[in-house]
N, C-alpha and C positions, 0 to 999 in steps of 0.2 A: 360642563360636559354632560354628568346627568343633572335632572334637576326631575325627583321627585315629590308630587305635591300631594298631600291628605289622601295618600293610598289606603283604601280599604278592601282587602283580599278575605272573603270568606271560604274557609275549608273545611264547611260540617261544622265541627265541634271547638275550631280554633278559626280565631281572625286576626288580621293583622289591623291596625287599628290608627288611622291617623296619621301617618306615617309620612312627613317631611325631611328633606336632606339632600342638600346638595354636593356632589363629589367634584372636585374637579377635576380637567384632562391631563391625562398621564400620574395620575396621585396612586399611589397605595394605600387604599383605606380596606381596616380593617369592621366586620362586623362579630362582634363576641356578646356571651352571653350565656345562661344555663340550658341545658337540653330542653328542646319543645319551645322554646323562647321565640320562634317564628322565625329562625337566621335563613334556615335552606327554602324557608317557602317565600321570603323576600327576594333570594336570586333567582328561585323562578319564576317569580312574577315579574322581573327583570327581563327575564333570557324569555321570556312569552310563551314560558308553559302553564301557566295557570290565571283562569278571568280574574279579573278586576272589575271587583263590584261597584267601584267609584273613587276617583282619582285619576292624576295623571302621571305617567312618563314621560320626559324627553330625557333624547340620548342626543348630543352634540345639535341642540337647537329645534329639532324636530321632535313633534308629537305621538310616537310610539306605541300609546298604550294599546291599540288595537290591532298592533302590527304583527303578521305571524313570526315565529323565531327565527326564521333564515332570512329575513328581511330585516333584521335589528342591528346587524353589526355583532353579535354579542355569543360568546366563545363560551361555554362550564365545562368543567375540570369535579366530574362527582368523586365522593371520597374515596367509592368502591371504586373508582377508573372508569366503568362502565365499558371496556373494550368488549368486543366482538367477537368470543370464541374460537369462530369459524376462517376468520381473518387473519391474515397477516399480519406482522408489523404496521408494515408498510399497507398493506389494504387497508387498516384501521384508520393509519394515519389520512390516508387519501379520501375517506369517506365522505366526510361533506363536504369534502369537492363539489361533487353530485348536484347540488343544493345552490351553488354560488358560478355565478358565468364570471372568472377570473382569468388574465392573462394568461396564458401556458406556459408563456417565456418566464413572467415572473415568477410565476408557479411553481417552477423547478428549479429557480434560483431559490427562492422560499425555502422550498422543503429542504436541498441541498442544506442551507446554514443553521435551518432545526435542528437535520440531523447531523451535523457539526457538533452544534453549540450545547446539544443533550445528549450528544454523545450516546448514538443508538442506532450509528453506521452500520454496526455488524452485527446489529438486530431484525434488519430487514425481512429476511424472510421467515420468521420463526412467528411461534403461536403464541398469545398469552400464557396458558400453561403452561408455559417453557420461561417465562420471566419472573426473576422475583419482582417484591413489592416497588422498591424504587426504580426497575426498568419499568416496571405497568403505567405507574403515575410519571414517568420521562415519555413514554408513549400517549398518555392521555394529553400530556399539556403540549406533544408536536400537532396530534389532532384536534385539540383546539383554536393554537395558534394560523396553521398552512392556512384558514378561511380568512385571513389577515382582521380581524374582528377589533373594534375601535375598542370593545371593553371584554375584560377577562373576568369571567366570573371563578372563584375556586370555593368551591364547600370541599372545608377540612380535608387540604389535600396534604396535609404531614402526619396526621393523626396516627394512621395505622403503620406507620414505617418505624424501624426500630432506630435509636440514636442517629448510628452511622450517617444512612440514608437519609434522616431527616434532614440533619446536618449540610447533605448532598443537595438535596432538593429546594433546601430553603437558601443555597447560596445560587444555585440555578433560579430561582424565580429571581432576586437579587438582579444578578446580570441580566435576566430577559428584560427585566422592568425596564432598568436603565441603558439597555439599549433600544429600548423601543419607542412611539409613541401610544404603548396601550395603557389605557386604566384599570389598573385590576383591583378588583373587589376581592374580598378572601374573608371566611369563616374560620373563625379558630376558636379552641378551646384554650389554647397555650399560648401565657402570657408571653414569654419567650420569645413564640414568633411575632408575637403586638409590639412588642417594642422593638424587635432588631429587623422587620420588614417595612414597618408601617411611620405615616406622621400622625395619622388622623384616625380616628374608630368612634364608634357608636355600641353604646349598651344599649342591647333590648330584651325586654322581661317581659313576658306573656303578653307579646304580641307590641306592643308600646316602647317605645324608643324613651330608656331613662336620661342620656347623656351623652350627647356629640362633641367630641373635644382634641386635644392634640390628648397622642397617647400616655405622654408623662403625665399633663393635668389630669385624665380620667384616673391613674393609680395613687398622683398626687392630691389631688384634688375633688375626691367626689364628691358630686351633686345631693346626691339620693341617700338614705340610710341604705335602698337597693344594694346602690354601685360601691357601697363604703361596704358592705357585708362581702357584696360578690369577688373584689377583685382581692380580698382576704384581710381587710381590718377588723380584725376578729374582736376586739375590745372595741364596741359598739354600744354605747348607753344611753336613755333617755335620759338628761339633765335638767335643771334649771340654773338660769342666768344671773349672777349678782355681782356688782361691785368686779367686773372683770374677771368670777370665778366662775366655773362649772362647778353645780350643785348636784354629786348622785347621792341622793340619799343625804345623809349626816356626814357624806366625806365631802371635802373639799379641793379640785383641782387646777392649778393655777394656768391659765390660758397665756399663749404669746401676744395675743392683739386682743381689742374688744370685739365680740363677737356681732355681725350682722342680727340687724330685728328679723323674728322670726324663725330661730336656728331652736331646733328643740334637741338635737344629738350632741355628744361627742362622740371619737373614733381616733383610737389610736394603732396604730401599725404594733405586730408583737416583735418586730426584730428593733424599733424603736426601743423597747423597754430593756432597761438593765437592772441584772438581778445583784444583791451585794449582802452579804453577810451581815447580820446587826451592828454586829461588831467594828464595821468599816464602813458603814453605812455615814453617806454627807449629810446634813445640817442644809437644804435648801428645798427649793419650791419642788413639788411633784416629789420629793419623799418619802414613800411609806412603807408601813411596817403591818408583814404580815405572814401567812400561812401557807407552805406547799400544799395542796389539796390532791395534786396529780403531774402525773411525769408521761409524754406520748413521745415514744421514740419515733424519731421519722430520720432512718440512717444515721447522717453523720450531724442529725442534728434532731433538738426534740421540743416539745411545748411543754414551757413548766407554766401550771395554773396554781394562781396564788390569789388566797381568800384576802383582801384587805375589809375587814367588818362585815357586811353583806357583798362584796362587789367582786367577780371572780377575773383578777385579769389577767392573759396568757401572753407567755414571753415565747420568744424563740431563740434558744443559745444551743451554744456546741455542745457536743458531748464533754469532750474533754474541758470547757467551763466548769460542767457538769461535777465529774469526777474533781478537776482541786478546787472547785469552793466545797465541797462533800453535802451538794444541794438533793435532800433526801425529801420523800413524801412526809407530813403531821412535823416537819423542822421547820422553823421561823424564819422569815428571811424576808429583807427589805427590798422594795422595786424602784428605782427612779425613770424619769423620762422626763424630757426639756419640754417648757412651756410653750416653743413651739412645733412642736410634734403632736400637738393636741389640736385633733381637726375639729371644726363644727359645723353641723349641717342641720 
């Protein structure tokens, strides 16, 4: 459906850079990634707001990259909404009508089952001003959708809504998806919605695509020390390889498989790691013994950092763990995690 080839987008002082990937039609993929990492200026060089300084687009078989944006098929949903002031609901929605010589009949079958199915019937004639954040983004994505658009672009359209409506909105893209034949693209920061919208996503780090994958293998399985850092395997170390161990240092880590030539990391998940009093501490492989150094509340749950010799590794346990093992900062206390829960990259 798309089939992006060695895009390169220049914008002043950031480029997009090489950039191959193909989506397929009607897929939900996701693009994630850290701020400035080039996500919103890849859908608009999609959607044909910004040149391309060499590469190609196609969108469903044809050659795009020169094409202006209402000539592309291709629908965005920005995070602000980007509605119209001055407009109505309904004027907002109908705007790039304007733009598209579309049946009329269908037209108003269309918008009819938008405004059904987002539930924004009795929204019609009122102003942005007058809508909180999940009616705005329920109106941005009828006024993307009515142009019947082969691909849906979304930069971070759950970000600024609170719980509730995120909740709302991410079960309405859900439904649109699946009743539709559109391809939507989507930028997110939350992993949340990568895994319960999407099959497929791409990391990209300043400008460069680290890792195209299904979305379990990228959290499961990262490529990069990149994407092992970003998606949060906080315990991340340069090792050496022997005899089936990971070497940091003078410590020794016992690996599940032999490690692929050429892997210079490990990385292990902090909610992998179990913390265990000395005292009860097991007699097996990944065993060790060591130091609270530090305690970070995060609600109902927090990061203990534990020195093992020089190597600081960070668990993630409950509070109430917390409280009956009586796990205090400078008290000793042993870590285990399974030898295959020890990634290498």
């Amino acid at each position: 459906m798309i089939d992006i080839r060695h895009l390169w987008v220049d914008c002043n002082t950031f480029q997009l850079q090489d950039i191959t990937l193909k989506i397929a039609e009607n897929e939900f993929f996701v693009l994630i990634g850290p701020t400035g990492a080039g996500k919103t200026v890849l859908l608009e060089a999609l959607a044909g707001l910004l040149p391309i300084k060499r590469g190609k687009i196609l969108i469903g078989g044809f050659d795009l990259t020169e094409a202006p944006p209402e000539g592309r098929g291709v629908g965005i949903v920005y995070q602000d909404y980007a509605l119209f002031p001055h407009l109505t609901v309904l004027e907002n929605i109908r705007y790039g009508l304007r733009f598209h010589r579309l049946d009329q009949q269908e037209t108003g079958t269309r918008l009819h089952y938008l405004l059904e199915t987002l539930r924004i019937s009795d929204l019609k004639g009122r102003y942005p001003a007058h809508l909180s954040g999940g009616e705005k983004q329920r109106v941005a994505l009828a006024r993307a959708l009515i142009i019947k658009p082969a691909v849906l672009l979304l930069d971070e359209p759950l970000s600024s809504l609170d719980p509730g409506f995120r909740e709302e909105i991410r079960s309405l893209l859900q439904a649109l998806h699946k009743s539709s034949e559109v391809t939507f693209i989507m930028v997110t920061h939350n992993f949340s919605d990568a895994f319960s919208l999407a099959g497929r996503a791409a990391v990209i780090n300043n400008g460069r695509i680290e890792q195209v994958d299904t979305v379990e293998n990228i959290f499961q399985k990262p490529r990069t020390t990149f994407v092992a850092g970003f998606i949060g395997m906080k315990n991340l170390f340069p090792a050496q390889f022997r005899s089936g161990k990971a070497c940091i240092g003078d410590l020794e880590i016992a690996l599940g498989r032999v490690p692929d030539n050429g892997v210079t990391h490990v990385a292990i998940r902090p909610e992998e790691i179990v913390l265990l009093s000395q005292a009860t501490a097991l007699k097996k492989a990944n065993n060790l013994s060591g130091v609270v150094k530090g305690i970070i509340e995060y609600g109902f749950f927090s990061e203990v950092q534990v020195a093992v010799q020089q190597v600081i590794f960070r668990a993630i346990i409950s509070n109430k763990t917390i409280l009956e093992q009586g796990i205090q900062e400078g008290e000793p206390v042993a870590i285990s995690f399974e030898p295959n829960t020890v990634h290498t990259l």
